[in-house]
Every structure is written in structure tokens, then in C-alpha cells.
C-alpha positions as CSV (number, residue, x, y, z in Angstrom):
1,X,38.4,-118.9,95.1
2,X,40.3,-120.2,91.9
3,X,44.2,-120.2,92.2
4,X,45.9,-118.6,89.4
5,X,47.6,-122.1,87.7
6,X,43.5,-123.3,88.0
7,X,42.2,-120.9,86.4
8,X,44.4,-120.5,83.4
9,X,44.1,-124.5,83.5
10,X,40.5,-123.9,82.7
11,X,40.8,-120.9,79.8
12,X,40.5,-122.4,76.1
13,X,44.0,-123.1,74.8
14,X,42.8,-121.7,71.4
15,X,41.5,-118.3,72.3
16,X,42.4,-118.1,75.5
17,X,38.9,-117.0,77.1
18,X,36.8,-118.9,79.3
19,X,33.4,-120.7,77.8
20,X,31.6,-123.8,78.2
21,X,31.5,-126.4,75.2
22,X,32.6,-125.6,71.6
23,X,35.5,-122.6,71.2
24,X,33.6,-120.3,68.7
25,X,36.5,-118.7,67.5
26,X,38.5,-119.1,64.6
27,X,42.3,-118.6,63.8
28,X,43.2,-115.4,61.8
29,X,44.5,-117.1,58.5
30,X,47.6,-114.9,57.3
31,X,46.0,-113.7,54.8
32,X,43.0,-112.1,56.6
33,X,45.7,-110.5,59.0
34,X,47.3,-108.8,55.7
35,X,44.3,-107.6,54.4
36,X,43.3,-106.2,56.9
37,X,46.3,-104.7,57.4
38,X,46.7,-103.6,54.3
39,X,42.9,-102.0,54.3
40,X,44.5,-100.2,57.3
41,X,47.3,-98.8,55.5
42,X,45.2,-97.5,52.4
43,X,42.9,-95.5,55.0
44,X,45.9,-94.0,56.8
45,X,48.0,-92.9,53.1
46,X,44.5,-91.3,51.9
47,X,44.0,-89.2,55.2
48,X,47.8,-88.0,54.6
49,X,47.3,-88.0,51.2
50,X,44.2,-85.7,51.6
51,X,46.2,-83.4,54.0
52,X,48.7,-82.8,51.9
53,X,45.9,-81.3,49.0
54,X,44.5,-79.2,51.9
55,X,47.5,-77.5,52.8
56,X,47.8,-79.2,56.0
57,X,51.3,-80.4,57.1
58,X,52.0,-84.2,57.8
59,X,52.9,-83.4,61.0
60,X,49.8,-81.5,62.2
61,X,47.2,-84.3,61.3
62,X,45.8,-86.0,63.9
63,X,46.4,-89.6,63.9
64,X,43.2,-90.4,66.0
65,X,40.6,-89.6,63.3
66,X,39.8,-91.3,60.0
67,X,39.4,-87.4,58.5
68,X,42.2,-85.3,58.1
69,X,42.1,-82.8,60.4
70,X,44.9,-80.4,62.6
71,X,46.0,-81.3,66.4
72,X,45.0,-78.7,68.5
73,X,48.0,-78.1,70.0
């Protein structure tokens, strides 16, 4: 069995995961990270946004669903 210090040893140092050969994975560049981020944040104001023109307090809209809809509780 692997100690811990071998095992991390062995994890790429660019993604951190463990795979043979080539890392497959690319850095996030900045801008990528703010557009998405930004996409993100347009979703989120027109939910609200939505709310608001249904009646629907800011408060009482669930934050778990792309829809506006009420918490049960």
C-alpha cells in the first residue's frame, strides 16, 4: 500500500489527478473564469428579477433552482 508523501508524489502537479502520460487538462485562463462567472450572475439577477414581476419576495425564492419558484418552508 502507497504511503501518503508517495502517493501525492505521483498525482500530476498540474491538475492534481492521477493518469498515465500526457495531463489532458488545461489551465482556466482568467478570462474564461469571469465569463463564466459572469454567465452565472446574469442567470441568478433574471430568476430574482423574474420573482420580483411574479409577486414573489426575494427572500422566498429558492436558491437551488434555475426557475423562480417559493421555499417550502
Amino acid at each position: 500500500m502507497l504511503q501518503f508523501k508517495e502517493f501525492v508524489e505521483e498525482l500530476c502537479p498540474e491538475c492534481g489527478e492521477d493518469h498515465e502520460g500526457e495531463c489532458s487538462h488545461e489551465a482556466v485562463s482568467p478570462a474564461q473564469r469571469r465569463a463564466r462567472k459572469q454567465a452565472y450572475l446574469l442567470k441568478t439577477m433574471k430568476k430574482y428579477g423574474d420573482a420580483a414581476k411574479m409577486g414573489i419576495p426575494a427572500d422566498q425564492v429558492n436558491q437551488r433552482r434555475n426557475t423562480p419558484t417559493r421555499k417550502k418552508s
